[in-house]
N, CA, C and O atoms as a GROMACS GRO file, in nm:
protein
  224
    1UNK      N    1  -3.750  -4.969   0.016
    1UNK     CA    2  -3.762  -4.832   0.061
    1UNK      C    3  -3.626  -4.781   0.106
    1UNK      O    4  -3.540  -4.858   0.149
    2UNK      N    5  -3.610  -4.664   0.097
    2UNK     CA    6  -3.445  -4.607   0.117
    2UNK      C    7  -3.519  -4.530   0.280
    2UNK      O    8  -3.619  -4.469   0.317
    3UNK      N    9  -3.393  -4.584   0.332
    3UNK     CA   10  -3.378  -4.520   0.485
    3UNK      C   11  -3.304  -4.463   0.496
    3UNK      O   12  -3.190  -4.508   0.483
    4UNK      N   13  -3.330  -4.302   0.531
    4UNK     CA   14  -3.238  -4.218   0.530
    4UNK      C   15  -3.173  -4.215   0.608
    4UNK      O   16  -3.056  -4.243   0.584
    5UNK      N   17  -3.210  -4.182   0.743
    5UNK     CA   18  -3.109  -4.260   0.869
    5UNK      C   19  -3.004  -4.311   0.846
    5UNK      O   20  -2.902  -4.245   0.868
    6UNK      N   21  -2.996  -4.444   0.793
    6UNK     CA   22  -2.873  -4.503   0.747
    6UNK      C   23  -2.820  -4.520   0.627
    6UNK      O   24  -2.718  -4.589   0.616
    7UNK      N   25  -2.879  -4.460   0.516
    7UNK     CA   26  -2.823  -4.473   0.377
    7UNK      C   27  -2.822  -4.564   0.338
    7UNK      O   28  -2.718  -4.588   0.277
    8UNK      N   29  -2.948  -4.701   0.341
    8UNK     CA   30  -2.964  -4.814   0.267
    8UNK      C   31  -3.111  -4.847   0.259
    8UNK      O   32  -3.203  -4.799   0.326
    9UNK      N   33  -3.114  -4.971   0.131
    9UNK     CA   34  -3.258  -4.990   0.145
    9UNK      C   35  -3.307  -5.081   0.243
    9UNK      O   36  -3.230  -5.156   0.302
   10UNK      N   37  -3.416  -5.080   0.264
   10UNK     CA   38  -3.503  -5.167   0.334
   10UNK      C   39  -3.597  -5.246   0.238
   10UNK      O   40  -3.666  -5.181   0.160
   11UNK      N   41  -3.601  -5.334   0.240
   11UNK     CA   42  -3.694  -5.435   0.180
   11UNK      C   43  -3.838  -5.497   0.266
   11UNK      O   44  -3.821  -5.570   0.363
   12UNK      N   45  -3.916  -5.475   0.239
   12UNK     CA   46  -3.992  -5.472   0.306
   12UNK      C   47  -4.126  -5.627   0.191
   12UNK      O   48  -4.134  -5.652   0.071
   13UNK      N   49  -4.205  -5.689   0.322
   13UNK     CA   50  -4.285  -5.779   0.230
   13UNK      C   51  -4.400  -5.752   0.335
   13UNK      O   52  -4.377  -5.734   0.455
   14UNK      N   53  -4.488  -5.750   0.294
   14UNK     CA   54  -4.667  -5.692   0.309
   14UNK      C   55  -4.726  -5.830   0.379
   14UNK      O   56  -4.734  -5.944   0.332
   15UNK      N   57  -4.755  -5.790   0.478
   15UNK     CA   58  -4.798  -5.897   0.534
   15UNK      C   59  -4.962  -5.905   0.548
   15UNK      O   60  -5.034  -6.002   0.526
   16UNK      N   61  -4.991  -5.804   0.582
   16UNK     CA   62  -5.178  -5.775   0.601
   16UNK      C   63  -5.181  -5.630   0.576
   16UNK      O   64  -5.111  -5.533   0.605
   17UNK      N   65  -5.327  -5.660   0.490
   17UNK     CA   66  -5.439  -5.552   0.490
   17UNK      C   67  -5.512  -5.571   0.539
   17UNK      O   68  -5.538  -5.691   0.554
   18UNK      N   69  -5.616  -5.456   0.613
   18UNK     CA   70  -5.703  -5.470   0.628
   18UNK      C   71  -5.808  -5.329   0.627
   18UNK      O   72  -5.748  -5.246   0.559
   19UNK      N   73  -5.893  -5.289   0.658
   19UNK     CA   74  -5.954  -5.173   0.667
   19UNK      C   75  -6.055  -5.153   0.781
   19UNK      O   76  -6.160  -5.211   0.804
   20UNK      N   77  -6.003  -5.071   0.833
   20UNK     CA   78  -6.088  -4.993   0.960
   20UNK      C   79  -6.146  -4.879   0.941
   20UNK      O   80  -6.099  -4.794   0.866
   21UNK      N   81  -6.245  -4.867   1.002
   21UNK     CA   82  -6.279  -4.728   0.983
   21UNK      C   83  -6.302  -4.632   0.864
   21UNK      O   84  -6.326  -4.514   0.891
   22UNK      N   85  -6.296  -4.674   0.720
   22UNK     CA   86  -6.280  -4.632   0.605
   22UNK      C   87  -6.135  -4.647   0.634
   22UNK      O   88  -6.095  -4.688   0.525
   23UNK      N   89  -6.024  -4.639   0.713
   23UNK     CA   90  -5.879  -4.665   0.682
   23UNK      C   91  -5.831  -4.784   0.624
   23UNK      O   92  -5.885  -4.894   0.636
   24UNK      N   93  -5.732  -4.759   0.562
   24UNK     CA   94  -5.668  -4.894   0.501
   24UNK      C   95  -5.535  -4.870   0.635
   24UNK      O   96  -5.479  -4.771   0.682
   25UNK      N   97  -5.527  -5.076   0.670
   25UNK     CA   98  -5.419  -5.052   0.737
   25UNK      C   99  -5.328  -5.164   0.680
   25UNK      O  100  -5.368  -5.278   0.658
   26UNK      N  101  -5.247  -5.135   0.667
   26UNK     CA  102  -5.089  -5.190   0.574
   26UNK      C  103  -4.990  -5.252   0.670
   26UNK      O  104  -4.885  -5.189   0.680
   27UNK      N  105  -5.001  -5.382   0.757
   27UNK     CA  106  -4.909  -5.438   0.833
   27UNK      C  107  -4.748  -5.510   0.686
   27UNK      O  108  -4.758  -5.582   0.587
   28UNK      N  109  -4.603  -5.426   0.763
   28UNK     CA  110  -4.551  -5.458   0.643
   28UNK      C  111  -4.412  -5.518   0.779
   28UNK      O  112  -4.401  -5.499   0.900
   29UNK      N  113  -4.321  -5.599   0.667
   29UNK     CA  114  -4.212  -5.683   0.786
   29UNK      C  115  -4.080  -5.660   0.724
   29UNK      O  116  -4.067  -5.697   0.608
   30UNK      N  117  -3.984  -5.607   0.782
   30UNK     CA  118  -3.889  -5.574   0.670
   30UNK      C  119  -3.816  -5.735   0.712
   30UNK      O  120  -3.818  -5.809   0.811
   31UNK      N  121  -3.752  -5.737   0.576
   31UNK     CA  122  -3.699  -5.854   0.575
   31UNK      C  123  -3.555  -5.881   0.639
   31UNK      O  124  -3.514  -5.994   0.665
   32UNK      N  125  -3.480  -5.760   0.662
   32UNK     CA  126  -3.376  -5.806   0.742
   32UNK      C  127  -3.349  -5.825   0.866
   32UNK      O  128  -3.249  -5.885   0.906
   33UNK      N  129  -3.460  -5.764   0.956
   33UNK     CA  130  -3.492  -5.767   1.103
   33UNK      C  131  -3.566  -5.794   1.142
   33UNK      O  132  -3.569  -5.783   1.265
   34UNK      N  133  -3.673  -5.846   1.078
   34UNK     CA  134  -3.789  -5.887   1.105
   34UNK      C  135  -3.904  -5.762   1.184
   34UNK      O  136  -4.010  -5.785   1.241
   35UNK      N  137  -3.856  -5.669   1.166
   35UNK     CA  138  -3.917  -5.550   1.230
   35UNK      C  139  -4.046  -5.583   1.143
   35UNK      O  140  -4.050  -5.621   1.025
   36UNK      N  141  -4.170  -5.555   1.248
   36UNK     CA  142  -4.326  -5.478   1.158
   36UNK      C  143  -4.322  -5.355   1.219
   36UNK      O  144  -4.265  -5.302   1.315
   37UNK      N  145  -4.427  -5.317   1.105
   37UNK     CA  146  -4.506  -5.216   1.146
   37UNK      C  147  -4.613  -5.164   1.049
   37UNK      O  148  -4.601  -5.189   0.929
   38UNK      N  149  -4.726  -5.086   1.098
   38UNK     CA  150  -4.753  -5.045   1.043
   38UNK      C  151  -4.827  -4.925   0.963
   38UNK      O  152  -4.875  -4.841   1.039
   39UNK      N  153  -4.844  -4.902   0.826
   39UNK     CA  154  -4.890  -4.764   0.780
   39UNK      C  155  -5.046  -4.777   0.728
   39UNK      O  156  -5.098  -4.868   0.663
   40UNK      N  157  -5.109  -4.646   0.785
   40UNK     CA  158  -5.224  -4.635   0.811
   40UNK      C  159  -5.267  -4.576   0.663
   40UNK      O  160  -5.224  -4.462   0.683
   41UNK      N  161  -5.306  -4.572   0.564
   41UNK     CA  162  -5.382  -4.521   0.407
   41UNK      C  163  -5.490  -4.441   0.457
   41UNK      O  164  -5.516  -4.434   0.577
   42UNK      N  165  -5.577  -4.359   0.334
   42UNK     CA  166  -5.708  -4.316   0.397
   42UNK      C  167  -5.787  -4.396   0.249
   42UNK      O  168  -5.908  -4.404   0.234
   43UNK      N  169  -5.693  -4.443   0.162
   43UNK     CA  170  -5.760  -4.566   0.057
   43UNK      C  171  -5.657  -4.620   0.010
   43UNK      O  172  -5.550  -4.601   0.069
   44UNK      N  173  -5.662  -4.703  -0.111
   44UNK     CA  174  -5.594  -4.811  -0.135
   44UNK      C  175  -5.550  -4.707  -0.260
   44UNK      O  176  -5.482  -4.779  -0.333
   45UNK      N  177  -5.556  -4.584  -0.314
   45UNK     CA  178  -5.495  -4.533  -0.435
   45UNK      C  179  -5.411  -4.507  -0.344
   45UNK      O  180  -5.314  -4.581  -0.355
   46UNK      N  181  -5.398  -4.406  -0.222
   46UNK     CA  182  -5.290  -4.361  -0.148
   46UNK      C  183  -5.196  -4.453  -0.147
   46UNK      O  184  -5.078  -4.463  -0.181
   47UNK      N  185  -5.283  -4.523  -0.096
   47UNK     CA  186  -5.132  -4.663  -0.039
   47UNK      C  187  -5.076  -4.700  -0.171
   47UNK      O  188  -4.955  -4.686  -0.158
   48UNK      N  189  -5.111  -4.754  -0.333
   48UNK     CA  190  -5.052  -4.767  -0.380
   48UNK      C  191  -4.963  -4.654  -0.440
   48UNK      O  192  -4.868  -4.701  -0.502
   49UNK      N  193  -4.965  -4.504  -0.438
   49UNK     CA  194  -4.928  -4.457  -0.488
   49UNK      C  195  -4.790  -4.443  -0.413
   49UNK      O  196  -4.676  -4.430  -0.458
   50UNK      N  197  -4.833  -4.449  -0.291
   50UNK     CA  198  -4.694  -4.404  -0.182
   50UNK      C  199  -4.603  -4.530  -0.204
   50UNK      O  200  -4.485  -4.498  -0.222
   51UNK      N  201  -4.623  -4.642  -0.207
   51UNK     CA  202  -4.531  -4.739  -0.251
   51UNK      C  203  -4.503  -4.739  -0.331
   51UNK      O  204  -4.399  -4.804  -0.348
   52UNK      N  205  -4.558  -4.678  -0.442
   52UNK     CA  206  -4.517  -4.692  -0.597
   52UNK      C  207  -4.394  -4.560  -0.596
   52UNK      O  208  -4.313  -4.572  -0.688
   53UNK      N  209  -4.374  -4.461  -0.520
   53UNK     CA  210  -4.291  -4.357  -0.502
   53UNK      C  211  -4.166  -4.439  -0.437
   53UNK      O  212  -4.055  -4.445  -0.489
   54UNK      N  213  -4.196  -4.492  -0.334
   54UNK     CA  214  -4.057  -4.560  -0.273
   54UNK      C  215  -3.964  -4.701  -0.350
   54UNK      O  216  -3.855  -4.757  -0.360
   55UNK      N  217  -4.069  -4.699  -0.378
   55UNK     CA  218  -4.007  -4.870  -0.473
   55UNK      C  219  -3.866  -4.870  -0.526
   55UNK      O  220  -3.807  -4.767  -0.561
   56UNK      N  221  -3.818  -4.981  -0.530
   56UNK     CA  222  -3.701  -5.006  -0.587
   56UNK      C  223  -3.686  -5.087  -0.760
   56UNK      O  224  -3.576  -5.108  -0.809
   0.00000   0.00000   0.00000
């Protein structure tokens, strides 16, 4: 994923799904800081589509 903030990518590896609530929730870890976090879907087309936009 490109971070605009700083003008580089982030690499990121998917650690958990799961689904709440009809939500999909997307725990993801970027690989250079070990930072998580995570993004909330309202299905799994969203979520793939939005990653499929950022991808490298």
């Amino acid at each position: 994923m490109k971070d605009k903030v700083f003008e580089r990518y982030n690499y990121l590896n998917i650690i958990n799904f799961k689904e709440i609530n009809e939500e999909l929730i997307v725990t993801v870890k970027n690989v250079d800081d070990n930072h998580l976090q995570n993004f909330k879907f309202s299905n799994f087309q969203h979520f793939e589509n939005w990653f499929r936009k950022y991808e490298i």
